[in-house]
mmCIF file of the N, C-alpha and C atoms, coordinates in Angstrom:
data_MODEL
# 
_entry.id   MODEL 
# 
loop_
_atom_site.group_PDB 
_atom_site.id 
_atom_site.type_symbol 
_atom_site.label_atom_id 
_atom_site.label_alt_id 
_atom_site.label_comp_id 
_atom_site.label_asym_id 
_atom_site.label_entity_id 
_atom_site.label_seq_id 
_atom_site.pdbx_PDB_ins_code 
_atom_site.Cartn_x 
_atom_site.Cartn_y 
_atom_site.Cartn_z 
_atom_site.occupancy 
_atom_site.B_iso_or_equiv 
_atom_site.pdbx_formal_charge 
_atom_site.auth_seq_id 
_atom_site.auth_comp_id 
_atom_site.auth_asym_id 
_atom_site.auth_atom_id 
_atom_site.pdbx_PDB_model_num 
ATOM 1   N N  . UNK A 1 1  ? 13.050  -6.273  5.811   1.00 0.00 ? 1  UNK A N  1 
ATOM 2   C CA . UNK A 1 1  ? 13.272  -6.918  4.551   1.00 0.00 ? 1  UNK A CA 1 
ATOM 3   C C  . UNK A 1 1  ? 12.027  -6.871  3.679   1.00 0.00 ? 1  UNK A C  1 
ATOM 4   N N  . UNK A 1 2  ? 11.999  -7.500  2.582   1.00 0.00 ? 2  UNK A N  1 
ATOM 5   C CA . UNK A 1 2  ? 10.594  -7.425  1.732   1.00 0.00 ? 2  UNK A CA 1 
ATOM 6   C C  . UNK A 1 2  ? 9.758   -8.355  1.909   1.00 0.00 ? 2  UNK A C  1 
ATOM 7   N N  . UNK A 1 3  ? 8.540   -7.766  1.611   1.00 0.00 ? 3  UNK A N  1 
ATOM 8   C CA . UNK A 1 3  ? 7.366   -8.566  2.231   1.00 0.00 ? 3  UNK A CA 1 
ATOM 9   C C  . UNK A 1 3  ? 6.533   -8.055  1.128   1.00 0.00 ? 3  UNK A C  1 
ATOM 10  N N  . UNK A 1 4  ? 5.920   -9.501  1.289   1.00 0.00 ? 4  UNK A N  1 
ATOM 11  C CA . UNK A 1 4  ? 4.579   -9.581  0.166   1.00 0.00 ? 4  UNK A CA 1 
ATOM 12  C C  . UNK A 1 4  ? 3.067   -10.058 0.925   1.00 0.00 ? 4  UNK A C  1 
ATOM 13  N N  . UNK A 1 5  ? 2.137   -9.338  0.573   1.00 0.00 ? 5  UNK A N  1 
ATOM 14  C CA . UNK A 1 5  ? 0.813   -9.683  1.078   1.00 0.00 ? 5  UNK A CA 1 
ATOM 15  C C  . UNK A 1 5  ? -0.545  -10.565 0.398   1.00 0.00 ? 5  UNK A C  1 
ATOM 16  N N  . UNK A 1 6  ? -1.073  -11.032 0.434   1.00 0.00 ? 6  UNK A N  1 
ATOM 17  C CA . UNK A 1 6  ? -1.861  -11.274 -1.224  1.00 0.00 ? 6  UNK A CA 1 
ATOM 18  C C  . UNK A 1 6  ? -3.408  -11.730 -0.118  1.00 0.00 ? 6  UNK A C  1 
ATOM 19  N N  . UNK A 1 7  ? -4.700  -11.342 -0.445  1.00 0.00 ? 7  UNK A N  1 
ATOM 20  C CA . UNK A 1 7  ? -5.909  -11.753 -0.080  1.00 0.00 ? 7  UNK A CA 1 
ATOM 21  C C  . UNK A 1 7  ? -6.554  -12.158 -1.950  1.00 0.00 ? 7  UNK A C  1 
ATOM 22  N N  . UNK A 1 8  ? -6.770  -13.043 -1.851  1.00 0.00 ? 8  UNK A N  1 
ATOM 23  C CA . UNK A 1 8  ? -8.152  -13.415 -3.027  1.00 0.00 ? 8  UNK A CA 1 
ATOM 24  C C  . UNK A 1 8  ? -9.488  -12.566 -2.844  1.00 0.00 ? 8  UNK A C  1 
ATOM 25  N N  . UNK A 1 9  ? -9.849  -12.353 -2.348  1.00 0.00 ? 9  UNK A N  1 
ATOM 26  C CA . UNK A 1 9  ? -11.095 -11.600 -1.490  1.00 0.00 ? 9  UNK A CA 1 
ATOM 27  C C  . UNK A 1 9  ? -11.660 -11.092 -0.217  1.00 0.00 ? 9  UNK A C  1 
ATOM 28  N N  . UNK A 1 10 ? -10.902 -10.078 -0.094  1.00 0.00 ? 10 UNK A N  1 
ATOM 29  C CA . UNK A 1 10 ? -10.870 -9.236  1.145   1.00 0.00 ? 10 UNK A CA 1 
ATOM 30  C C  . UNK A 1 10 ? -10.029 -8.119  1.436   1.00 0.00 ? 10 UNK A C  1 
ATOM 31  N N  . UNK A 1 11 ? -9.764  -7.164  2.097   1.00 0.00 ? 11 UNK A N  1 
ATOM 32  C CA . UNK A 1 11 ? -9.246  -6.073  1.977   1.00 0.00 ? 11 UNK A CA 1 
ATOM 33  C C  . UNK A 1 11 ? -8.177  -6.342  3.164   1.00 0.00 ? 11 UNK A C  1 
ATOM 34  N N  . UNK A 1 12 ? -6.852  -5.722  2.675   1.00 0.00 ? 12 UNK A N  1 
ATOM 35  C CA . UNK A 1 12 ? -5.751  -5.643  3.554   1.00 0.00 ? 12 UNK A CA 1 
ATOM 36  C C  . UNK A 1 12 ? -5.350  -4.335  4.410   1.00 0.00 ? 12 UNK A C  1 
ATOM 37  N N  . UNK A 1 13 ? -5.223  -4.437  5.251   1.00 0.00 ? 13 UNK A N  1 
ATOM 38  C CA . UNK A 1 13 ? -4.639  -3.548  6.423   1.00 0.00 ? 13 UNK A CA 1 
ATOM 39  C C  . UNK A 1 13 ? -4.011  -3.710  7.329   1.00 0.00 ? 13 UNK A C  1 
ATOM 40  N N  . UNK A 1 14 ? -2.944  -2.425  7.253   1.00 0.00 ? 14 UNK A N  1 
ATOM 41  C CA . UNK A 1 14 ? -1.492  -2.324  7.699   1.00 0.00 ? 14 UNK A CA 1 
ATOM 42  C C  . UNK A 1 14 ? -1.697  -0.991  8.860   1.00 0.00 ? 14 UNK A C  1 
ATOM 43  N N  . UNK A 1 15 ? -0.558  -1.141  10.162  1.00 0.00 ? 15 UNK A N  1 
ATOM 44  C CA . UNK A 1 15 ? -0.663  -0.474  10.529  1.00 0.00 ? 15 UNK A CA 1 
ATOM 45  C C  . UNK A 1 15 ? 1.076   -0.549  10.949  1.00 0.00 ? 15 UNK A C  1 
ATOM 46  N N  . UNK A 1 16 ? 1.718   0.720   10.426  1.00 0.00 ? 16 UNK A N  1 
ATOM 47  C CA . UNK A 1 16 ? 3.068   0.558   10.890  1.00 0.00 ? 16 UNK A CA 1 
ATOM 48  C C  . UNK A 1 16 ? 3.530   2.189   11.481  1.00 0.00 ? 16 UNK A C  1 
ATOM 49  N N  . UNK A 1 17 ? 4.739   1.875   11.964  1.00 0.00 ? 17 UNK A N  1 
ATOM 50  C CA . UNK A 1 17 ? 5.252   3.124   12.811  1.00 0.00 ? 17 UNK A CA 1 
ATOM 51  C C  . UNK A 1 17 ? 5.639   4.309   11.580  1.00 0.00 ? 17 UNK A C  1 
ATOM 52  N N  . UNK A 1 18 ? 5.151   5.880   12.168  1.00 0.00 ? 18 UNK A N  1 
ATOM 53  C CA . UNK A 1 18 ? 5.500   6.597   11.140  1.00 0.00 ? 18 UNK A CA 1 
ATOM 54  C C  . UNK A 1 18 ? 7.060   6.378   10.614  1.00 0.00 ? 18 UNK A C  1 
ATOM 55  N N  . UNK A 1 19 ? 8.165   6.569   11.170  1.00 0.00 ? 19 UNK A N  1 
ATOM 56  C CA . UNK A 1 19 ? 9.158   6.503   10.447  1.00 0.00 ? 19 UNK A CA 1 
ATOM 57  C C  . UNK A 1 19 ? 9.508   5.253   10.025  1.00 0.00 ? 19 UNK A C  1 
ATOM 58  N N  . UNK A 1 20 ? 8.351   3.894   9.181   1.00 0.00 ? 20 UNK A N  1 
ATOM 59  C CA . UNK A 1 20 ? 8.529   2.700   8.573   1.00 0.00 ? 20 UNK A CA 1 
ATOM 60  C C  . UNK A 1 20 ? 9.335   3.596   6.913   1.00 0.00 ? 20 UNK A C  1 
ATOM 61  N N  . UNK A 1 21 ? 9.792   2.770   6.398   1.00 0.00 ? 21 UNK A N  1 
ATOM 62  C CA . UNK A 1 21 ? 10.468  3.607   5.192   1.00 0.00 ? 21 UNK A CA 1 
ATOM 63  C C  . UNK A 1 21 ? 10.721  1.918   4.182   1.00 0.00 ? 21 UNK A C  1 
ATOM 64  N N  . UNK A 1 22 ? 9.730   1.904   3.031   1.00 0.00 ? 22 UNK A N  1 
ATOM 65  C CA . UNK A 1 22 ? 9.594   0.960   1.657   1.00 0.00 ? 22 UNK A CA 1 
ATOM 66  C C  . UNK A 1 22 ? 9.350   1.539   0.875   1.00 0.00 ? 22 UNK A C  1 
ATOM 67  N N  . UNK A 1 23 ? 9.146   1.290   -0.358  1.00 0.00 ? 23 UNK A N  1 
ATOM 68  C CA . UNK A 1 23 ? 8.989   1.250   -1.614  1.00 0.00 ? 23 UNK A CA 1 
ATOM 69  C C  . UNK A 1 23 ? 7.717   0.335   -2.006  1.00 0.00 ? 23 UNK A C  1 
ATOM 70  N N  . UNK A 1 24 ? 6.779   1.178   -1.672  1.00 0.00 ? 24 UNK A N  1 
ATOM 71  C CA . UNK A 1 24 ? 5.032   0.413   -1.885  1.00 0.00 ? 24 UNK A CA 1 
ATOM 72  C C  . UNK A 1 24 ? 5.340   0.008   -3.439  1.00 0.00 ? 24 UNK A C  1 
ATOM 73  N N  . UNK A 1 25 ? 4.267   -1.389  -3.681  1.00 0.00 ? 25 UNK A N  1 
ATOM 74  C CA . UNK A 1 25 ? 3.719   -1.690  -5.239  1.00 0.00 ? 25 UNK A CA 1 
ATOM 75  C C  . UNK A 1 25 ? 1.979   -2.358  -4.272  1.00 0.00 ? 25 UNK A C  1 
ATOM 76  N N  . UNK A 1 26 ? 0.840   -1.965  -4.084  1.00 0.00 ? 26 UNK A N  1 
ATOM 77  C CA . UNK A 1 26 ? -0.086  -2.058  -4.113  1.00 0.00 ? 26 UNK A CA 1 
ATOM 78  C C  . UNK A 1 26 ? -0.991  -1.961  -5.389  1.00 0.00 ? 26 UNK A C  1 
ATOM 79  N N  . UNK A 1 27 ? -2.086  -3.110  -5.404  1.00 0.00 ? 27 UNK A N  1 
ATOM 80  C CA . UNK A 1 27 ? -2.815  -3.184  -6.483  1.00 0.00 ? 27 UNK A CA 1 
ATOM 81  C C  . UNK A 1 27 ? -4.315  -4.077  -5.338  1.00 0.00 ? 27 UNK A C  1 
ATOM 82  N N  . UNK A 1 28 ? -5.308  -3.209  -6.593  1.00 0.00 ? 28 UNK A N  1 
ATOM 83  C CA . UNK A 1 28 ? -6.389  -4.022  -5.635  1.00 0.00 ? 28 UNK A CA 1 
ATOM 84  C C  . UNK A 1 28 ? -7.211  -4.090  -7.494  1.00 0.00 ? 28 UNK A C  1 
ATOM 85  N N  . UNK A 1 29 ? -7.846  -5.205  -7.774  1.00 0.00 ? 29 UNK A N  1 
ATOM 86  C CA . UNK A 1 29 ? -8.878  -5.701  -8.650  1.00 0.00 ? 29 UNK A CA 1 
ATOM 87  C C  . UNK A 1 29 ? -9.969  -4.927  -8.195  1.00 0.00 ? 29 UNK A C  1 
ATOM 88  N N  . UNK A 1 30 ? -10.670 -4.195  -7.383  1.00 0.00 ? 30 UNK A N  1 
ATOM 89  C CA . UNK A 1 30 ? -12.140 -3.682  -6.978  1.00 0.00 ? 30 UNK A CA 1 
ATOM 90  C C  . UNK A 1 30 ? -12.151 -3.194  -5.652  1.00 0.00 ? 30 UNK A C  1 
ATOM 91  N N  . UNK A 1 31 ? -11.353 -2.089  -5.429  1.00 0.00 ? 31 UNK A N  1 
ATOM 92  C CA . UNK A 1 31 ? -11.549 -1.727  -4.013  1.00 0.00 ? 31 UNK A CA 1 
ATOM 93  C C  . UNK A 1 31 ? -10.431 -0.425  -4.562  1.00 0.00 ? 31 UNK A C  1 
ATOM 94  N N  . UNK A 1 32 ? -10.383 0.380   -3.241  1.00 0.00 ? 32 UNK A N  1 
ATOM 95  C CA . UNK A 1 32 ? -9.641  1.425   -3.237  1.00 0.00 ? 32 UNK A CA 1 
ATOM 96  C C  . UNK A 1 32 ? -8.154  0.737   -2.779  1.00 0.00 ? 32 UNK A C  1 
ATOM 97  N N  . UNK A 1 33 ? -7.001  2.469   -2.657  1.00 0.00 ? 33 UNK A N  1 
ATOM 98  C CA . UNK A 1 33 ? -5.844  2.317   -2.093  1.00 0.00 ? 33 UNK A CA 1 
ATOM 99  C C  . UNK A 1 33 ? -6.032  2.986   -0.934  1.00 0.00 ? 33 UNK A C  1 
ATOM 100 N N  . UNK A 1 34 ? -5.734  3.175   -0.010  1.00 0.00 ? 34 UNK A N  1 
ATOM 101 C CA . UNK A 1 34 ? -5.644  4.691   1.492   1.00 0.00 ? 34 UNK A CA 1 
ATOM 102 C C  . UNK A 1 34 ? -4.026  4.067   1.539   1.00 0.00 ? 34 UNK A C  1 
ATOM 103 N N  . UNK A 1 35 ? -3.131  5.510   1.376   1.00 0.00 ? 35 UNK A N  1 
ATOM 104 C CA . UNK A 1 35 ? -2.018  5.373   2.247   1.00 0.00 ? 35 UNK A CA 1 
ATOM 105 C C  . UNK A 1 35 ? -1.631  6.807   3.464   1.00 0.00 ? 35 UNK A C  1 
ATOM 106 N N  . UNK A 1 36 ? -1.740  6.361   4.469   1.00 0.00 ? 36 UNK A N  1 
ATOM 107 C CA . UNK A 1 36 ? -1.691  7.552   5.669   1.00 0.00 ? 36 UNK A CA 1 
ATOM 108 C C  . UNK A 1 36 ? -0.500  7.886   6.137   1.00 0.00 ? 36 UNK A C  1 
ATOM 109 N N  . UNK A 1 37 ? 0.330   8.044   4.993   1.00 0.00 ? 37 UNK A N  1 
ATOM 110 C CA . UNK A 1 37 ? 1.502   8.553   5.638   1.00 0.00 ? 37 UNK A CA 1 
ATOM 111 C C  . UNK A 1 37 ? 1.808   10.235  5.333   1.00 0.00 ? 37 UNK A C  1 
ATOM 112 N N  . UNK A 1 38 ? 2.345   11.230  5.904   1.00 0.00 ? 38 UNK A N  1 
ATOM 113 C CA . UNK A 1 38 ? 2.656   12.022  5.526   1.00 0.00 ? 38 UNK A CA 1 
ATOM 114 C C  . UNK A 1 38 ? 3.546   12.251  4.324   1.00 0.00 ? 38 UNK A C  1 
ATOM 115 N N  . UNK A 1 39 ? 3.079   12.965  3.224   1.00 0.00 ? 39 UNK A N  1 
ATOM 116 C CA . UNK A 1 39 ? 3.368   12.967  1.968   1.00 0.00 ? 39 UNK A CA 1 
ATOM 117 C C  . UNK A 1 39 ? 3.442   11.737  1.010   1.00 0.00 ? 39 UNK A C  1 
ATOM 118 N N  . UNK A 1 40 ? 2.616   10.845  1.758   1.00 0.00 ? 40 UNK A N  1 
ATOM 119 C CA . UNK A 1 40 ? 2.107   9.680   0.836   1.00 0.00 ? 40 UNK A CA 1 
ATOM 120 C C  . UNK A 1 40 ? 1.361   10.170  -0.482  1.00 0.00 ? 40 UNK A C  1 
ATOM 121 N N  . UNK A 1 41 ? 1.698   9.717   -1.527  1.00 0.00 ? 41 UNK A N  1 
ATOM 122 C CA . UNK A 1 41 ? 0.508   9.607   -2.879  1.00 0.00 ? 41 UNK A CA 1 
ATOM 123 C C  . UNK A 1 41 ? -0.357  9.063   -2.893  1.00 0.00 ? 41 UNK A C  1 
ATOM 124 N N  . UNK A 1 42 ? -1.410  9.486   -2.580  1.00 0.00 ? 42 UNK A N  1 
ATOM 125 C CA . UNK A 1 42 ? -3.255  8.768   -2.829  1.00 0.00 ? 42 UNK A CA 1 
ATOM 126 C C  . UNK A 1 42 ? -3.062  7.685   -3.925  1.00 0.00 ? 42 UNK A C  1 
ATOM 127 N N  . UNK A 1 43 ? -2.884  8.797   -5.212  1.00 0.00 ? 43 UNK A N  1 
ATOM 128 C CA . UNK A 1 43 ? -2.970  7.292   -6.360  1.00 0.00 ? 43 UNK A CA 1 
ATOM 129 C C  . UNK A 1 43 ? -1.535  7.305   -6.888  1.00 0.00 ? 43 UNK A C  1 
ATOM 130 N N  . UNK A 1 44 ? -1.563  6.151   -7.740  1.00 0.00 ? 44 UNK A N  1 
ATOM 131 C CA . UNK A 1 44 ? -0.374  5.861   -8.568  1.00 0.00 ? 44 UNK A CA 1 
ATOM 132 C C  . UNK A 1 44 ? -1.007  5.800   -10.089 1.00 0.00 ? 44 UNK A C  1 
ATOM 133 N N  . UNK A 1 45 ? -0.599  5.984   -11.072 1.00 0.00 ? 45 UNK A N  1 
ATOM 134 C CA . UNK A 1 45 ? -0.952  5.253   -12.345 1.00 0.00 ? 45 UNK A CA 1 
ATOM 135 C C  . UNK A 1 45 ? -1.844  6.041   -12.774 1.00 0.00 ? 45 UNK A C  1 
ATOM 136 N N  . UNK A 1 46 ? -2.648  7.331   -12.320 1.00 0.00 ? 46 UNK A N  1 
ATOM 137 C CA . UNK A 1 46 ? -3.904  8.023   -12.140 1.00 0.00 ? 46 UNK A CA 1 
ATOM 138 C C  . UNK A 1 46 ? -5.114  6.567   -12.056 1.00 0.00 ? 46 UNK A C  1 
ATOM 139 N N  . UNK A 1 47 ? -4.660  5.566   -11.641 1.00 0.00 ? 47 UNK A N  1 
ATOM 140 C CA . UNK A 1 47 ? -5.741  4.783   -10.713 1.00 0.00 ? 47 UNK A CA 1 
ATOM 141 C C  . UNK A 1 47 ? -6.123  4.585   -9.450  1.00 0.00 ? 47 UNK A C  1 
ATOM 142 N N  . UNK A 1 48 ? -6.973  4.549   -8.830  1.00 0.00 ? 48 UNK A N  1 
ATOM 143 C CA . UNK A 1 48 ? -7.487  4.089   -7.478  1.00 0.00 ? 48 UNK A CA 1 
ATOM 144 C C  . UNK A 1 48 ? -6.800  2.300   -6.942  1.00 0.00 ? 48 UNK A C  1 
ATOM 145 N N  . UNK A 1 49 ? -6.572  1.785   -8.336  1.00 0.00 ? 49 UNK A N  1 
ATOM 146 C CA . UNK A 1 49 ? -6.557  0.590   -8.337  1.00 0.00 ? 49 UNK A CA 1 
ATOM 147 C C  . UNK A 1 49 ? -5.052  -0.083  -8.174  1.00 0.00 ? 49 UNK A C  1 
ATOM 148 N N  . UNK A 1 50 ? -4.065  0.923   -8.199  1.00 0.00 ? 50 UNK A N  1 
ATOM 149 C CA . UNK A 1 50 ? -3.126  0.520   -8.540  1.00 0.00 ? 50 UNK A CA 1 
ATOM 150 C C  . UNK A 1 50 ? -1.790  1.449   -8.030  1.00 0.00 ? 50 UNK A C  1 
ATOM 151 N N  . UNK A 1 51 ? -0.648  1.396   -7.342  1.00 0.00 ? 51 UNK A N  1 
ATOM 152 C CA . UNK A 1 51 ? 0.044   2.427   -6.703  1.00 0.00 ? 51 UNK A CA 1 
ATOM 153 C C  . UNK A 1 51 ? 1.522   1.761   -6.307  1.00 0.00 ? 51 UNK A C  1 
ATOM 154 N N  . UNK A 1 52 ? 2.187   2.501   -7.459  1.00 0.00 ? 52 UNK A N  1 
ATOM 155 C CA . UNK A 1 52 ? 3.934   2.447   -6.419  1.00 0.00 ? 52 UNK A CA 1 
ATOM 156 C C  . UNK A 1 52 ? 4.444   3.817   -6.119  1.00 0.00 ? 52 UNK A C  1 
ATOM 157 N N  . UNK A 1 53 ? 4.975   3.538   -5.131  1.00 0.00 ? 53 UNK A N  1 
ATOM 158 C CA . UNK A 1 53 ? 5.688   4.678   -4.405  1.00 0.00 ? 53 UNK A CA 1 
ATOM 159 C C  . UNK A 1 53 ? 6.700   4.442   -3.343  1.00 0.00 ? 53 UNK A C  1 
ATOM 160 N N  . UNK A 1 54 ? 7.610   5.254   -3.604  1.00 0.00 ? 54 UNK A N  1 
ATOM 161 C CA . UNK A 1 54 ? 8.816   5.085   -2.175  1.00 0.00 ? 54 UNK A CA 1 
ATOM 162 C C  . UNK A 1 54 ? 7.869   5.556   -0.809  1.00 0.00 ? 54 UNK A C  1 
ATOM 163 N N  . UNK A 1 55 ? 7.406   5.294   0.034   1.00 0.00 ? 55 UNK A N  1 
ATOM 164 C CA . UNK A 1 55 ? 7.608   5.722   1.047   1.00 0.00 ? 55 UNK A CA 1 
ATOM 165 C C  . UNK A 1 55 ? 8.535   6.173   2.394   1.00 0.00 ? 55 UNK A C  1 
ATOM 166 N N  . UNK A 1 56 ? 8.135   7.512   2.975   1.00 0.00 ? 56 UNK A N  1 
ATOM 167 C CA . UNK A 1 56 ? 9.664   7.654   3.821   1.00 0.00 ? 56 UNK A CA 1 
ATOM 168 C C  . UNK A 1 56 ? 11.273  7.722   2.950   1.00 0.00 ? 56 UNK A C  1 
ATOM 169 N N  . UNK A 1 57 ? 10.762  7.994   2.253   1.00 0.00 ? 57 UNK A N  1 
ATOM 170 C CA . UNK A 1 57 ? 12.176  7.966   1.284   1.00 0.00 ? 57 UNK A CA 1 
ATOM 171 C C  . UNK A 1 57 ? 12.531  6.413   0.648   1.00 0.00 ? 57 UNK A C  1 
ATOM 172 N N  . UNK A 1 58 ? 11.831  5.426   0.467   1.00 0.00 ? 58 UNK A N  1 
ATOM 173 C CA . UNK A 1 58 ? 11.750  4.080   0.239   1.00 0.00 ? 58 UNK A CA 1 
ATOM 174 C C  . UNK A 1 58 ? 12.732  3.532   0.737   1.00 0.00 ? 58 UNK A C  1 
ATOM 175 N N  . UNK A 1 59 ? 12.687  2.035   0.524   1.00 0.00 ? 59 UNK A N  1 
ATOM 176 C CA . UNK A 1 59 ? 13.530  1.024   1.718   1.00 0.00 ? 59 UNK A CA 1 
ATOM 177 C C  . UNK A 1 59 ? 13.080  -0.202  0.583   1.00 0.00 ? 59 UNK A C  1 
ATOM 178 N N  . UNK A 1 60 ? 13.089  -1.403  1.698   1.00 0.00 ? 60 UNK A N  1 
ATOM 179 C CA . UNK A 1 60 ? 12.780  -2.420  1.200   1.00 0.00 ? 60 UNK A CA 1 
ATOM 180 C C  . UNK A 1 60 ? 11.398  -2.660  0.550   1.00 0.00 ? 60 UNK A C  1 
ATOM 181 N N  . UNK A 1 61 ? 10.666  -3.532  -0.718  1.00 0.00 ? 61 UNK A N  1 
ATOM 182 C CA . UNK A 1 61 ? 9.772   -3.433  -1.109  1.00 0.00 ? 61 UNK A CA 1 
ATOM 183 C C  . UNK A 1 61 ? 9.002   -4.025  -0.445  1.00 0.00 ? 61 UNK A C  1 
ATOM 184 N N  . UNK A 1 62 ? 7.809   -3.717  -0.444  1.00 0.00 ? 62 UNK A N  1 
ATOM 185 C CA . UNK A 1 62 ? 6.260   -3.965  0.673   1.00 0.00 ? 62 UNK A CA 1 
ATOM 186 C C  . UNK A 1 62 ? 5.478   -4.190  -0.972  1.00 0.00 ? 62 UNK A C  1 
ATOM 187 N N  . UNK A 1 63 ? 4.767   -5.443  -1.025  1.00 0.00 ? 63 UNK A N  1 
ATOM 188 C CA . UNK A 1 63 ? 3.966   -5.695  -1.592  1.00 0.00 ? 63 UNK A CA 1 
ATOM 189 C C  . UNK A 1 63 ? 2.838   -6.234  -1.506  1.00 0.00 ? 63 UNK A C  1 
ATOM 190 N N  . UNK A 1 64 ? 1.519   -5.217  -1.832  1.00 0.00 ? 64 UNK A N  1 
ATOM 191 C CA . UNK A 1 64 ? 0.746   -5.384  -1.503  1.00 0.00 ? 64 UNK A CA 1 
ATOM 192 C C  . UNK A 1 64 ? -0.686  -6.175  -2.914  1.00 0.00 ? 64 UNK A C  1 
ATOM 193 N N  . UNK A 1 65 ? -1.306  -6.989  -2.510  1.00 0.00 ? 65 UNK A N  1 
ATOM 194 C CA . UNK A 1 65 ? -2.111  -7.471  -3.547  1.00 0.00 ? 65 UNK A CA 1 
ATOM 195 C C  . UNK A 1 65 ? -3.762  -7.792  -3.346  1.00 0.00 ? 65 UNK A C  1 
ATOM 196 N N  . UNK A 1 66 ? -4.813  -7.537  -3.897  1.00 0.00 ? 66 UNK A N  1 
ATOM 197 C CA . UNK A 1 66 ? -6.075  -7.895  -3.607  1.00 0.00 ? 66 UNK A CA 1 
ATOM 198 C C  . UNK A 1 66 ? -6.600  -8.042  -4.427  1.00 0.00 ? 66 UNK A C  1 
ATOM 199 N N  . UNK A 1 67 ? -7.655  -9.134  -4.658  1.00 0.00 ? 67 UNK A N  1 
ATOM 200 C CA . UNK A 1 67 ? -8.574  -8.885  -5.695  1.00 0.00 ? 67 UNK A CA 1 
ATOM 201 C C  . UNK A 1 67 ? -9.469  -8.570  -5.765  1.00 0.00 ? 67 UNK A C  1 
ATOM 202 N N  . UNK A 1 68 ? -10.274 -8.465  -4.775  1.00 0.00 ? 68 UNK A N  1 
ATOM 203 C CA . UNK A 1 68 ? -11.588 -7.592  -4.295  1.00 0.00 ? 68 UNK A CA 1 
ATOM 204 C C  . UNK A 1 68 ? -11.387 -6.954  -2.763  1.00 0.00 ? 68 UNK A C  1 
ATOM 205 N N  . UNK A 1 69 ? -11.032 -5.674  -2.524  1.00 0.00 ? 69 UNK A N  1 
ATOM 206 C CA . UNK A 1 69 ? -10.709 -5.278  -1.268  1.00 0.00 ? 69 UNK A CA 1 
ATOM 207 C C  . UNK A 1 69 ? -9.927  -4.183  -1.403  1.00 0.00 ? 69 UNK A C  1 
ATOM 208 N N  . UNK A 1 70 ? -10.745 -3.463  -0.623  1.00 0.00 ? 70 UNK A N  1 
ATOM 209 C CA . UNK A 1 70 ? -9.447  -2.612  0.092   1.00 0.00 ? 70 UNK A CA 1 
ATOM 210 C C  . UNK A 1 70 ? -7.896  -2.683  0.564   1.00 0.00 ? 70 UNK A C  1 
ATOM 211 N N  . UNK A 1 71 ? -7.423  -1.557  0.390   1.00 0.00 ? 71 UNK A N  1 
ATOM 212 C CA . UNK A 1 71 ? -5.609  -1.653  0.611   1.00 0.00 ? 71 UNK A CA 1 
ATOM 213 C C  . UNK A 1 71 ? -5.487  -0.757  1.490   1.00 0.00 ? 71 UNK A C  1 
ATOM 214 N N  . UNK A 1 72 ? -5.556  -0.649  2.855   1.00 0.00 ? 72 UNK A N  1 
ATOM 215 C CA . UNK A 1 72 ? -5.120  0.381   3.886   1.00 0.00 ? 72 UNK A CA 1 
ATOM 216 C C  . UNK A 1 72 ? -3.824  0.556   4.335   1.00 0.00 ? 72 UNK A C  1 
ATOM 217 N N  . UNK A 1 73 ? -2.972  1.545   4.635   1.00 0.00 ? 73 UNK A N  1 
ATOM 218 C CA . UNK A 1 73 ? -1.945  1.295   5.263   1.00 0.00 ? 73 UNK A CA 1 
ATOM 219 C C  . UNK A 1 73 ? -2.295  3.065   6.598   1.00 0.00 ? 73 UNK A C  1 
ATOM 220 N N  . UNK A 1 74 ? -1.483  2.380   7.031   1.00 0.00 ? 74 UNK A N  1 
ATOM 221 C CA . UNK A 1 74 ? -1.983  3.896   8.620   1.00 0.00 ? 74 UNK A CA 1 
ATOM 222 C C  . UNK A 1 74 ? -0.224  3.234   9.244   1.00 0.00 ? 74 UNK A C  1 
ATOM 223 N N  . UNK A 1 75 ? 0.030   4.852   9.696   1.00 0.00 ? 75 UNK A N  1 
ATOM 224 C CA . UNK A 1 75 ? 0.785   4.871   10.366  1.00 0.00 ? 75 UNK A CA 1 
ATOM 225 C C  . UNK A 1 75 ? 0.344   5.659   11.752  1.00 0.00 ? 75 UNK A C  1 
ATOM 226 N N  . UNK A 1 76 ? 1.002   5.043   13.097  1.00 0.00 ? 76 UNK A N  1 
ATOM 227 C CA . UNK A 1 76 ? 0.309   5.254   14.278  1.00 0.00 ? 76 UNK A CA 1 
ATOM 228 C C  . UNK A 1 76 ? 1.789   5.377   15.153  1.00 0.00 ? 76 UNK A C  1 
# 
């Protein structure tokens, strides 16, 4: 189902199974995005800062938020 994440200051990281399948909205205030999925989009928006994308063919929305931090996601 959908899920939302939010840090005030600090960087978030995800680690889910390759065939996980959402519809990323990640945003970070001062930090990068990394998404490690095969045929994932680096950026969204032509920002570092900011990124939606279906993943896996998208699914439910995964929302991700930071205001100073990194946004990792890895699939393992």
């Amino acid at each position: 189902g959908p899920a939302n994440l939010a840090s005030g200051s600090g960087g978030i990281k995800l680690q889910l199974t390759p065939d996980a399948h959402f519809n990323l909205e990640a945003s970070t205030g001062s930090g990068d995005i990394h998404v490690n999925f095969p045929g994932a989009p680096q950026q969204g928006d032509n920002s570092r800062h900011h990124l939606t994308a279906p993943i896996n063919g998208g699914g439910p929305p995964l929302e991700i938020r930071t205001g100073s931090g990194d946004v990792q996601i890895d699939s393992h």
